[in-house]
C-alpha positions in Angstrom: 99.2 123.4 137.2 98.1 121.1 140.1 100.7 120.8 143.2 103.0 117.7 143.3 101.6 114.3 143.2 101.5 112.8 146.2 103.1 109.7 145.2 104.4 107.5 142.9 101.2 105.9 141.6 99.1 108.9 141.9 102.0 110.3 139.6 101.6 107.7 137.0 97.5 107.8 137.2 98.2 111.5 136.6 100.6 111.2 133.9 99.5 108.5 131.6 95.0 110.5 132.1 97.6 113.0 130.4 98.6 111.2 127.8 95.0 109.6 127.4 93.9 112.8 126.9 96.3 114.1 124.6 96.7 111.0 122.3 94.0 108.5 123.0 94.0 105.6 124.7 95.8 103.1 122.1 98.4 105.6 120.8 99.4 106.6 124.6 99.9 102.8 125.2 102.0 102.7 121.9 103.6 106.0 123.1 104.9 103.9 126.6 105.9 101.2 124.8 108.6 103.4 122.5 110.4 103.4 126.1 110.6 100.1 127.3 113.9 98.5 127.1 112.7 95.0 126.4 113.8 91.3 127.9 116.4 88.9 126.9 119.0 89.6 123.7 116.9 89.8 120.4 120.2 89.3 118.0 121.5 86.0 120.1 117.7 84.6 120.1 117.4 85.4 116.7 120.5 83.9 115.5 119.5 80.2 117.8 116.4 80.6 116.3 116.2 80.7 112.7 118.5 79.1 110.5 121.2 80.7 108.5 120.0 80.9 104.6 120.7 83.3 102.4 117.7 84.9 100.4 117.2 82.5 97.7 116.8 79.6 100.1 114.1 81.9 102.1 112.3 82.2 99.1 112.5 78.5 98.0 112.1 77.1 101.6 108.6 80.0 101.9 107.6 78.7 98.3 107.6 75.1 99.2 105.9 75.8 102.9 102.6 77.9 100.1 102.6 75.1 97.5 103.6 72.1 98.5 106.6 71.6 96.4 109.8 73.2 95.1 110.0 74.3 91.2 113.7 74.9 91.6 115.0 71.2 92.2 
């Protein structure tokens, strides 16, 4: 093994040719993104965002968006 990086960047140069290596280059991107923690609060934007139907609306609401119409009514 190699001595110490010398800093911080060199470090992650280092460590992510590693991972290159090891796992390709699309599944050591995929690999980083398992740690990142993510921005904002998914359940609260979630919740303002989409409205609150149960499953047989979703699937009468998603059937008119396809056809044009609603069989149910």
């Amino acid at each position: 093994m190699d001595d110490l990086a010398a800093d911080p960047g060199e470090l992650r140069a280092q460590g992510f040719k590693a991972l290159v290596d090891a796992l390709g280059w699309a599944n050591a991107v995929r690999f980083l993104r398992l740690f990142e923690p993510g921005l904002g609060n998914y359940t609260a934007e979630r919740d303002a965002l989409l409205p609150d139907w149960d499953g047989a609306t979703l699937v009468r609401e998603a059937h008119t968006l396809a056809f044009g119409h609603d069989d149910k009514k």
